[in-house]
Structures are given as C-alpha cells and as structure tokens.
C-alpha positions as CSV (number, residue, x, y, z in Angstrom):
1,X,121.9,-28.1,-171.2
2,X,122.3,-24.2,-172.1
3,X,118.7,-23.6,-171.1
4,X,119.8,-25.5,-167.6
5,X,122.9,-23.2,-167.4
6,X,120.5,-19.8,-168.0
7,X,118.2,-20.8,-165.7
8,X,120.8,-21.5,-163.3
9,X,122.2,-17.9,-163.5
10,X,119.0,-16.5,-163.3
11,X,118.3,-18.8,-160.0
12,X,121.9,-17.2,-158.9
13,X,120.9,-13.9,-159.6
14,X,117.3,-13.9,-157.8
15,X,118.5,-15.8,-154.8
16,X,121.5,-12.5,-155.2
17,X,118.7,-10.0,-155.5
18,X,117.4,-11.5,-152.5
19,X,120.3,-11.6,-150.0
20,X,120.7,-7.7,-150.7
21,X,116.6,-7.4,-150.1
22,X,117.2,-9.3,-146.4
23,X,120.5,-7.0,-145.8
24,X,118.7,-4.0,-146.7
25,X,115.8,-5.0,-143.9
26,X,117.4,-5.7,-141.7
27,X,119.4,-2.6,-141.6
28,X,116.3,-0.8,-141.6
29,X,115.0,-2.3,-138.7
30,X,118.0,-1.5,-136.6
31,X,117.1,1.9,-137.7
32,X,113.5,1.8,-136.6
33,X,112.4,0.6,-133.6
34,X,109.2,-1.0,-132.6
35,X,108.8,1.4,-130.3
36,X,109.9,4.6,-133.0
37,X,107.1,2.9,-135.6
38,X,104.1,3.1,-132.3
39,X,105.3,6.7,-130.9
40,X,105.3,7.8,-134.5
41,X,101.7,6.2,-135.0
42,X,100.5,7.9,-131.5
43,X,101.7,11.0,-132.9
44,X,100.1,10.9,-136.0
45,X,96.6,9.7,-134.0
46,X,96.8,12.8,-131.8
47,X,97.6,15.1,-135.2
48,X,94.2,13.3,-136.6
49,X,92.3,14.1,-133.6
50,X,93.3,17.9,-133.6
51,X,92.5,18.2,-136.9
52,X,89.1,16.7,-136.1
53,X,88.4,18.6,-133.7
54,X,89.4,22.2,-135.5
55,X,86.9,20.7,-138.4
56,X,84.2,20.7,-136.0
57,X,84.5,24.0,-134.4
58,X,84.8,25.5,-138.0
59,X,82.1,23.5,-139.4
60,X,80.1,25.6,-136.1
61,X,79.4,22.3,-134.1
62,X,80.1,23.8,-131.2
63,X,77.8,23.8,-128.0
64,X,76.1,27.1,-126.4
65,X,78.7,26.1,-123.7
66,X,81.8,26.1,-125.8
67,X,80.4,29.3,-127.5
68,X,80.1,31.0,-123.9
69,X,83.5,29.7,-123.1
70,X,84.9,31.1,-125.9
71,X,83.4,34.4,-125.7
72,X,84.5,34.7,-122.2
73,X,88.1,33.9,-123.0
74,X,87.6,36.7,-125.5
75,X,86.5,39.0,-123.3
76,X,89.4,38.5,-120.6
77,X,91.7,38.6,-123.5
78,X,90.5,42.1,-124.8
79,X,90.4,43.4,-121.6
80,X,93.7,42.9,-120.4
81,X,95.8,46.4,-120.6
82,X,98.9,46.0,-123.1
83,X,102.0,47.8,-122.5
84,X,103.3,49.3,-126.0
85,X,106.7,50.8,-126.4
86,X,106.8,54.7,-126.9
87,X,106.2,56.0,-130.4
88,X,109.0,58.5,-131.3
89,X,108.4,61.7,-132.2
90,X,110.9,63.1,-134.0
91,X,110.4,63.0,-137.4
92,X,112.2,60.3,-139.5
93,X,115.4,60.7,-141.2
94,X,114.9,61.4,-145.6
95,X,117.2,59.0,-146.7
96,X,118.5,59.5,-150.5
97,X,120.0,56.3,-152.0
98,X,123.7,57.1,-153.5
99,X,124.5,56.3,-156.8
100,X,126.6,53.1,-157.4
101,X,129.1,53.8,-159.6
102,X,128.9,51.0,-162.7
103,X,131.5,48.8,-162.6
104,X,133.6,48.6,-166.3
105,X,133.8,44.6,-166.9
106,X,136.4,43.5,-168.9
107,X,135.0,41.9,-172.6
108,X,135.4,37.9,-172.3
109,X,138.6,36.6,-174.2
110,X,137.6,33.9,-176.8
111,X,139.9,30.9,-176.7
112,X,140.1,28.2,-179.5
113,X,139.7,25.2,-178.8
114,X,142.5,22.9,-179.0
C-alpha cells in the first residue's frame, strides 16, 4: 500500500509537471504567430541567399559580365566630383591641460561590529 501511495504522488506530480508544460505552450503560441514563425523563416532564407551570393563573388565566381559591370560602376563612382567643406587655415589653437587640483579624502572610520 505505501508503494501504491508513492506512486500515486509521483503520478500527481507528472500529470502537475504536465499541466504547467501545456500552460507554458500555449502561452507561447499566443506569442508567436504562424505567420511571425514563416516571416521570420523568409527572412532568414533571404539572409542565406545574400550570404551565398557575397561567398561567390569573393570566392571570384563572378562572370566577365559582372566583372565589367562592376568596373563600370567603379568608374562612374570615381568620377563623380565631391564637394568637401573648406579646410581652415588658421592655425590651431595649443591647448595646455590645467592641473586638477587632488582632492584630500577623508580616511574611512572603522566601526565594530555589534
């Protein structure tokens, strides 16, 4: 009879241990959404096709057209005329860091313990 009774408790405390798993699911799927769980999957697809696709060009896969292409983006780039803010002239400013003066601290006060 006293194994009967343990194993009943332990019954009670599984089937427990299981009511708080199903509670703890299904507040998690009100959280996420079918439709979160796929956008975050389509997201992480697109991520792995980048990735693929910057391993290729720096692995120097690319095609003689790709290569031109890039060159001529280059080129357009490089060529464009940049604007840059004047430069001053005068010369800059010799700044000398003051002294701080040191700060006296007082000496901690021991205190026995009561």
């Amino acid at each position: 009879q006293v194994q009967d009774i343990e194993f009943t408790q332990i019954e009670m405390k599984v089937i427990e241990g299981l009511k708080i798993g199903n509670e703890c699911l299904n507040k998690m799927h009100q959280v996420m959404s079918i439709e979160e769980v796929e956008r975050i999957i389509g997201e992480t697809q697109d991520a792995v096709e980048y990735q693929r696709q910057i391993d290729e060009i720096l692995a120097g896969s690319l095609t003689e057209e790709d290569e031109d292409a890039i060159l001529e983006e280059l080129n357009a780039i490089t060529q464009e005329q940049i604007e840059l803010p004047e430069v001053p002239s005068e010369p800059l400013p010799e700044e000398v860091p003051e002294a701080s003066p040191i700060k006296n601290r007082p000496e901690p006060e021991l205190v026995a313990a009561s």
